[in-house]
C-alpha atoms as an extended CHARMM CRD file, in Angstrom:
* protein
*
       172  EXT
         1         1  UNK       CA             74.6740000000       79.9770000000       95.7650000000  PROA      1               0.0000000000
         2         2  UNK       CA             77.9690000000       78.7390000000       94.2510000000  PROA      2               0.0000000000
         3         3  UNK       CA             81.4370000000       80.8490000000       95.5440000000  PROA      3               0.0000000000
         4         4  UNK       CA             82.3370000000       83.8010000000       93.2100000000  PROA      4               0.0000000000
         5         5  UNK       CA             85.3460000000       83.1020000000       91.7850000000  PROA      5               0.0000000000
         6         6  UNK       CA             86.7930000000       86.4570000000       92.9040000000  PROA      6               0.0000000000
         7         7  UNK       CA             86.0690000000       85.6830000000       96.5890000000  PROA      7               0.0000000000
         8         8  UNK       CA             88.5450000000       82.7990000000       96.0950000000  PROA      8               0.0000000000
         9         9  UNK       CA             90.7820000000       84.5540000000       94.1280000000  PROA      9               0.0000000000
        10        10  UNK       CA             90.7990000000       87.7940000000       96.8630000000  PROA      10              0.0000000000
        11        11  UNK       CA             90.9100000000       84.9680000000       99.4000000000  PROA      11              0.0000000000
        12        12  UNK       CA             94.4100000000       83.6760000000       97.8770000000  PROA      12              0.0000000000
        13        13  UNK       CA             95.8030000000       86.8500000000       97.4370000000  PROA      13              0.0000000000
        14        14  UNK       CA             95.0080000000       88.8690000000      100.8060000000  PROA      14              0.0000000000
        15        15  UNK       CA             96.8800000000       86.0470000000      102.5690000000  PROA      15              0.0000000000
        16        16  UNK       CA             99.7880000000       86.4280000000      100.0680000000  PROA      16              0.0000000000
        17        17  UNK       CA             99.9050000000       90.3630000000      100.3560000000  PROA      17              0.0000000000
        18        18  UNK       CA             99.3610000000       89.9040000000      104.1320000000  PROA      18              0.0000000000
        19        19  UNK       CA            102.3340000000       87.3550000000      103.9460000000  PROA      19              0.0000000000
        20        20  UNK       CA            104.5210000000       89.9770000000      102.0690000000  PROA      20              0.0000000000
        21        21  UNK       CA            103.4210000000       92.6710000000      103.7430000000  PROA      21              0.0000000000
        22        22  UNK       CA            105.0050000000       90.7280000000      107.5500000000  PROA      22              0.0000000000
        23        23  UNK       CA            108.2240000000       90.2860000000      105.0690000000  PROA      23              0.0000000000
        24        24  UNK       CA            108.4150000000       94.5700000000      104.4600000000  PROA      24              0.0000000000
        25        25  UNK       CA            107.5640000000       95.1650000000      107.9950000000  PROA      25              0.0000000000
        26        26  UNK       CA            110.8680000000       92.6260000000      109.3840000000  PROA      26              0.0000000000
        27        27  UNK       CA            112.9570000000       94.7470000000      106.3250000000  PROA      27              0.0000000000
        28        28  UNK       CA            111.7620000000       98.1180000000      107.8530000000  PROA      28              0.0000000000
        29        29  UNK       CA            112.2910000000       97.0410000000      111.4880000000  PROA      29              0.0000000000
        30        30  UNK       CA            115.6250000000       95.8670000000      110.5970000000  PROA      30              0.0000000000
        31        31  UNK       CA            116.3240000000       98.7150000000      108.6610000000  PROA      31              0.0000000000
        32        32  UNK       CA            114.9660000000      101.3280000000      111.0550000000  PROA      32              0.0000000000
        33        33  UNK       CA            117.3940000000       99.2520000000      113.7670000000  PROA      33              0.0000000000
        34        34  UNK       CA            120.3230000000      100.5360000000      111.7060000000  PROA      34              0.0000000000
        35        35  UNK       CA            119.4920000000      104.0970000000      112.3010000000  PROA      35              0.0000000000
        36        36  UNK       CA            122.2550000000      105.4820000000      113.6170000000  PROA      36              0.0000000000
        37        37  UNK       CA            124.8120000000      103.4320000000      112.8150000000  PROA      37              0.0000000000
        38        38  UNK       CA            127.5430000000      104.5520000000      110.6260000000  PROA      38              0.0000000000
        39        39  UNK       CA            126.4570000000      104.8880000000      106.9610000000  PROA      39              0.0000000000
        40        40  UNK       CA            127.0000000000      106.4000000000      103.3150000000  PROA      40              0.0000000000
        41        41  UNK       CA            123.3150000000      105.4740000000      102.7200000000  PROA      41              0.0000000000
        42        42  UNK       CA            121.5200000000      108.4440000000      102.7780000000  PROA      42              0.0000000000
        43        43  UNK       CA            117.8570000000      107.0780000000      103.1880000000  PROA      43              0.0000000000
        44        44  UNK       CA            119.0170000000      105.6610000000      106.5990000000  PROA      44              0.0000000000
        45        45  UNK       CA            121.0710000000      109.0900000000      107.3610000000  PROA      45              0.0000000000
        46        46  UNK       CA            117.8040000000      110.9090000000      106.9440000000  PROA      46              0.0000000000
        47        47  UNK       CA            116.0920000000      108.6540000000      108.8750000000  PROA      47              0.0000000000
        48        48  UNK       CA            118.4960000000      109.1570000000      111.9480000000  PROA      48              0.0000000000
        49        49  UNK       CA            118.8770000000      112.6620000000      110.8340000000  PROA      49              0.0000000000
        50        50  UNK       CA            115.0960000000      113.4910000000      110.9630000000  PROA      50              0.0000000000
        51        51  UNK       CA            112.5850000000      112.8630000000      113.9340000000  PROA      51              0.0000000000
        52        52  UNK       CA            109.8100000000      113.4430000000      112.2700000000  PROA      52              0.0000000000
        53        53  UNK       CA            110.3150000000      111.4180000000      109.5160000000  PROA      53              0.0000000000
        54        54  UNK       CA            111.1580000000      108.7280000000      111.7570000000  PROA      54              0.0000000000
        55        55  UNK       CA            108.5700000000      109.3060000000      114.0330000000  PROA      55              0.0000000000
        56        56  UNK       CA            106.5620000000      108.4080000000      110.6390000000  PROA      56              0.0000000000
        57        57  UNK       CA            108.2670000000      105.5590000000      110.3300000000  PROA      57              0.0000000000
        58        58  UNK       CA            107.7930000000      103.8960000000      113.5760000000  PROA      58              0.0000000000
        59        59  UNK       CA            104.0240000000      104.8080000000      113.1920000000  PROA      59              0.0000000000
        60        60  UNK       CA            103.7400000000      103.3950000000      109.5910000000  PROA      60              0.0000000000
        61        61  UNK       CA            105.4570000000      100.0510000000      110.5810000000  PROA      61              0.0000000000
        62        62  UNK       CA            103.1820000000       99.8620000000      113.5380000000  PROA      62              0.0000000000
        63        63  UNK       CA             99.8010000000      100.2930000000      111.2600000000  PROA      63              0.0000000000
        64        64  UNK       CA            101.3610000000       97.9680000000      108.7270000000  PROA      64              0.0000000000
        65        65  UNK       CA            101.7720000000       94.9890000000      111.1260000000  PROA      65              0.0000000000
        66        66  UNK       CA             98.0590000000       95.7100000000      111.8940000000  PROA      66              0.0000000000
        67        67  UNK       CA             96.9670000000       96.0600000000      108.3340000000  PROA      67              0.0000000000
        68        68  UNK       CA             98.6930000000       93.0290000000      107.5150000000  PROA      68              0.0000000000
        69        69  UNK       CA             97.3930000000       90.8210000000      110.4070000000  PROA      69              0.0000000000
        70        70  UNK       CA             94.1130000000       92.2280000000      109.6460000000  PROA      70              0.0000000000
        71        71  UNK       CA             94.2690000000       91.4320000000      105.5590000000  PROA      71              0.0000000000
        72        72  UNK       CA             95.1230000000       87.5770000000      106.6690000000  PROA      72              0.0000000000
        73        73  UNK       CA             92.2340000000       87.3190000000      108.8780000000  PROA      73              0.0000000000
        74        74  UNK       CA             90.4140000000       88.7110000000      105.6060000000  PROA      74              0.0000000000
        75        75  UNK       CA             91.6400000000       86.5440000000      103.4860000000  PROA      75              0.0000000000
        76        76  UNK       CA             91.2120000000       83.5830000000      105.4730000000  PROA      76              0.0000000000
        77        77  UNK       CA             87.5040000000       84.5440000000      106.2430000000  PROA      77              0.0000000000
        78        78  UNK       CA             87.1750000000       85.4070000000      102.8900000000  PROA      78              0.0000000000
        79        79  UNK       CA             87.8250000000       81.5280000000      101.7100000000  PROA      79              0.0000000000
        80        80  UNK       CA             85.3140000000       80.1370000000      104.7550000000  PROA      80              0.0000000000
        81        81  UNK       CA             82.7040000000       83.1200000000      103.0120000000  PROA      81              0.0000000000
        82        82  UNK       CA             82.3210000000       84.8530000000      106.6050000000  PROA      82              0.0000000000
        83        83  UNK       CA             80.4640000000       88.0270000000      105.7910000000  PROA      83              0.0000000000
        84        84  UNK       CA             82.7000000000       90.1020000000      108.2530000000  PROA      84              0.0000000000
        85        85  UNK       CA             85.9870000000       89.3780000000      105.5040000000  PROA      85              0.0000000000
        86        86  UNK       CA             84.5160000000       91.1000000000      103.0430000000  PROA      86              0.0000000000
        87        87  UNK       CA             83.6660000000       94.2520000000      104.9410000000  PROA      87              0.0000000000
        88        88  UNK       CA             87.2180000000       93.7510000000      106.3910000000  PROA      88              0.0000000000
        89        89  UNK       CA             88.6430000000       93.4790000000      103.2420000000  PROA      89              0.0000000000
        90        90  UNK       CA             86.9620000000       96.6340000000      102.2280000000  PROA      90              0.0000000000
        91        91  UNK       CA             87.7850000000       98.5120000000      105.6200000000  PROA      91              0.0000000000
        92        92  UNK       CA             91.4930000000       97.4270000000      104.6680000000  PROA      92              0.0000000000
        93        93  UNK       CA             91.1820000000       98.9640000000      100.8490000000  PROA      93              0.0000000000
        94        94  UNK       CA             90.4010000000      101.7710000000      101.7410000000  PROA      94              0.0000000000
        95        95  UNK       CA             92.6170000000      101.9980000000      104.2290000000  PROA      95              0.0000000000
        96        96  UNK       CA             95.5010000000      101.0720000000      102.4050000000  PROA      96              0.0000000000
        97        97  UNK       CA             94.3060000000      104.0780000000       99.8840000000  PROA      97              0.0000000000
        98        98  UNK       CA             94.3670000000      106.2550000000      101.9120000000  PROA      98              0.0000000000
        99        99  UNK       CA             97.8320000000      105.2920000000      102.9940000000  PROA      99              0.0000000000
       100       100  UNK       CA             99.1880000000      105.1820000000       99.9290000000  PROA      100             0.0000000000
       101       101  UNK       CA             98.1920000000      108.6580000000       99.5490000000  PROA      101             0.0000000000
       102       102  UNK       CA             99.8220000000      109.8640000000      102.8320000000  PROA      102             0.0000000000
       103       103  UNK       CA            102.8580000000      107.6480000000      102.3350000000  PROA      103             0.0000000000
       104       104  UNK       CA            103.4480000000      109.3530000000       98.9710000000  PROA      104             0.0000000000
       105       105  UNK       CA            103.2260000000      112.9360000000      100.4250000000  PROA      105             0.0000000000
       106       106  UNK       CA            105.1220000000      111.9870000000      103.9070000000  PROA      106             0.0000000000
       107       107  UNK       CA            108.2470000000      110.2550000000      101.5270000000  PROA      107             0.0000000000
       108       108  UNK       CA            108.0740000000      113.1790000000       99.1140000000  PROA      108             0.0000000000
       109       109  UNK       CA            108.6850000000      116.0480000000      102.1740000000  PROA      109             0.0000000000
       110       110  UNK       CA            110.4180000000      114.2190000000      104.1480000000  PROA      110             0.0000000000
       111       111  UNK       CA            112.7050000000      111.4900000000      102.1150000000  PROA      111             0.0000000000
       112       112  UNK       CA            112.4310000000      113.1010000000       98.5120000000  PROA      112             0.0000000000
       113       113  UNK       CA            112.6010000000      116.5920000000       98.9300000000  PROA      113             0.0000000000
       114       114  UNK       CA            116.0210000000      116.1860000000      100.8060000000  PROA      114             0.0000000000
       115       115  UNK       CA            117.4000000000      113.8890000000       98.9780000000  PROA      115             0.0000000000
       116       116  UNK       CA            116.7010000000      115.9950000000       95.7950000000  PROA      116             0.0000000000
       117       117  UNK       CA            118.2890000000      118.5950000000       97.9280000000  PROA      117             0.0000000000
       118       118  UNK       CA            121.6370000000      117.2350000000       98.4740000000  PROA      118             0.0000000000
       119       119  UNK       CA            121.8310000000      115.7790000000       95.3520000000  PROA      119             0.0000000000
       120       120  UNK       CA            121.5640000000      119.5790000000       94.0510000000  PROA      120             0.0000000000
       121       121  UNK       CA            124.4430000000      120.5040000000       96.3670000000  PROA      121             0.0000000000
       122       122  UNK       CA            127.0970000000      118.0420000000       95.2670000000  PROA      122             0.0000000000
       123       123  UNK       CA            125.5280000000      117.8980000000       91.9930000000  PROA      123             0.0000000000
       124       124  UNK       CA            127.0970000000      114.0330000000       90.9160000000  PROA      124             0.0000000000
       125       125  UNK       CA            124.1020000000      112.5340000000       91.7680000000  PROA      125             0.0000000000
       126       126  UNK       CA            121.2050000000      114.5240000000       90.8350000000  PROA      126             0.0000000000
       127       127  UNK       CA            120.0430000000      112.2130000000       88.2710000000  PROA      127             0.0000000000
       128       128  UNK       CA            119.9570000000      109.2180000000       90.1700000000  PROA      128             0.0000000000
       129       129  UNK       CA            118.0690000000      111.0440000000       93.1020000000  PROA      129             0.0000000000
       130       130  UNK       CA            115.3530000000      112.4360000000       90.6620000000  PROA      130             0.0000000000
       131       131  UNK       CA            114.9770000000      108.6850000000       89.3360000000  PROA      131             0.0000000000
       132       132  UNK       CA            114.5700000000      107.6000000000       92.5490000000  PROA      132             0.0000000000
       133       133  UNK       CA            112.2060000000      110.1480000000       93.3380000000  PROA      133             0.0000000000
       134       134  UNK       CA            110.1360000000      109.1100000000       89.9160000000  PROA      134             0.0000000000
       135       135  UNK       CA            110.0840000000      105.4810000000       90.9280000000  PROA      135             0.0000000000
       136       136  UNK       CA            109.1330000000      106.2700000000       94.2620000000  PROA      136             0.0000000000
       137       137  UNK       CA            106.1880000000      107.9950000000       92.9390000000  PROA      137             0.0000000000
       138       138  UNK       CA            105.3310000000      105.1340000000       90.4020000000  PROA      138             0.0000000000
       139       139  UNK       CA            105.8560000000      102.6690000000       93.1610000000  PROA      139             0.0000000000
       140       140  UNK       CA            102.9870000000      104.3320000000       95.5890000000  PROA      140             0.0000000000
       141       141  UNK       CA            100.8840000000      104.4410000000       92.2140000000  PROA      141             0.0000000000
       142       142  UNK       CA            101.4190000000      100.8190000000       92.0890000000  PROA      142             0.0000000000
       143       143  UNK       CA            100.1110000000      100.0050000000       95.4420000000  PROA      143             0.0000000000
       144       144  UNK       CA             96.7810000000      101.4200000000       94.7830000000  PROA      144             0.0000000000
       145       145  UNK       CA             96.0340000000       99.0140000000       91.9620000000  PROA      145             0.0000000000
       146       146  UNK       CA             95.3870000000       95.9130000000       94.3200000000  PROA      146             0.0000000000
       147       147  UNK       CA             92.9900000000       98.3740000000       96.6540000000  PROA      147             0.0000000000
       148       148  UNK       CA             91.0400000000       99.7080000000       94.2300000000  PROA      148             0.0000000000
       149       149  UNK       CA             90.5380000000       96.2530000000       92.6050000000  PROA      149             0.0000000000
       150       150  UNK       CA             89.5910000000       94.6400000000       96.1000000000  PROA      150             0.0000000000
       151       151  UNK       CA             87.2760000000       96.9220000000       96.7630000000  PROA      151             0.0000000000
       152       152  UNK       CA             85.6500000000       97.0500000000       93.3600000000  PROA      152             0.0000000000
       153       153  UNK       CA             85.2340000000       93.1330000000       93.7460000000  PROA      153             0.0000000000
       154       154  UNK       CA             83.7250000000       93.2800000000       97.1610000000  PROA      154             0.0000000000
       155       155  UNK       CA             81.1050000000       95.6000000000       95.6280000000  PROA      155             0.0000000000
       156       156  UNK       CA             80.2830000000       93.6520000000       93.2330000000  PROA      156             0.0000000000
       157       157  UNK       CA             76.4710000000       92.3280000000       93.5020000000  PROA      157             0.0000000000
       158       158  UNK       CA             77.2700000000       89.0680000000       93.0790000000  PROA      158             0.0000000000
       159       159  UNK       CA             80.4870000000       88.7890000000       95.5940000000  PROA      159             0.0000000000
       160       160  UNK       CA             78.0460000000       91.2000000000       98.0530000000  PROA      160             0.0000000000
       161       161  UNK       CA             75.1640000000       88.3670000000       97.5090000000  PROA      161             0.0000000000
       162       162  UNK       CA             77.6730000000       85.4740000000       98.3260000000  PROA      162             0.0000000000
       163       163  UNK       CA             78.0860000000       86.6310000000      102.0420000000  PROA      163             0.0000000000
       164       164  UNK       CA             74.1810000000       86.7510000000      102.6710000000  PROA      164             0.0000000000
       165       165  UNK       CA             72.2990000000       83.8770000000      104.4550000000  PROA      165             0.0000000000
       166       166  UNK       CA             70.0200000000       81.8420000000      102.1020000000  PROA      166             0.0000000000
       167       167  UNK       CA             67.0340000000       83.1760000000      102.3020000000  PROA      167             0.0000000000
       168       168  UNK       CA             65.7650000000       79.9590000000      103.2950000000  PROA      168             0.0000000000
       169       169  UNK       CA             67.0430000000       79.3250000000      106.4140000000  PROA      169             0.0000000000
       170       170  UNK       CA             70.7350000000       78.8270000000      104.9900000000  PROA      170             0.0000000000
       171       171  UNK       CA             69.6530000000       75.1250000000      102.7650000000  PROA      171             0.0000000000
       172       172  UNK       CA             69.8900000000       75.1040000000       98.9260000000  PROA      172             0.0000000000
């Protein structure tokens, strides 16, 4: 059977999301390392200011190291047509759903909500606050399109077929 052309193109692009995703987790760690340093930036104040939130964060850039090392190894065995990449790689969408979903709720209580809160208080910045708060909505929207499109793909017949043995004896 010839390769799908979506197991090549998934292939390419879970190594380039894993790639980016190692790039977000180095910004986070170096942002989380300036926690409690002196700042006027109120996402990092919060940060210091709130254990849970981050408690979250230390958790979230933990999982996201794994769920990017993991999304390589999927896209790598995804290009050598290993059968266990593709049930990786649909492990890792729906994983990333579902984090996507608690991300969104986590940021809104924790990061939104406040900031909403004290932009209420000195009231000069309300409107950038509630824009930020849209976009950070639309942003976690975002990251479920490439998800829900890899695992669509992997459940595909034809993609599924790809990652069976021949059924005779592995010779066309």
């Amino acid at each position: 059977m010839q390769r799908p052309t979506a197991v090549t193109v998934f292939g390419i692009l879970n190594i380039i999301f894993a790639a980016l995703g190692f790039i977000t987790m180095i910004a986070s760690v170096a942002m989380f390392a300036a926690v409690g340093t002196d700042t006027k930036n109120p996402v990092i104040q919060l940060i210091h200011d709130s254990p849970a939130y981050a408690a979250w964060m230390r958790v979230s850039i933990g999982l996201g190291l794994v769920a990017s090392a993991a999304l390589l190894a999927a896209g790598i065995g995804l290009l050598k047509l290993q059968p266990w990449a593709r049930i990786l790689s649909i492990v890792y969408a729906i994983y990333s759903m579902m984090m996507v979903l608690v991300g969104t709720v986590v940021n809104y209580v924790w990061l939104v909500q406040p900031l909403l809160a004290q932009a209420h208080k000195k009231q000069d910045a309300e409107a950038g606050a509630i824009g930020g708060a849209i976009g950070g909505m639309a942003g976690g929207c975002f990251g479920m399109i490439y998800p829900i499109l890899l695992l669509i793909f992997m459940l595909v017949p034809k993609v599924s077929a790809a990652f069976r043995p021949a059924p005779n004896g592995g010779q066309s």
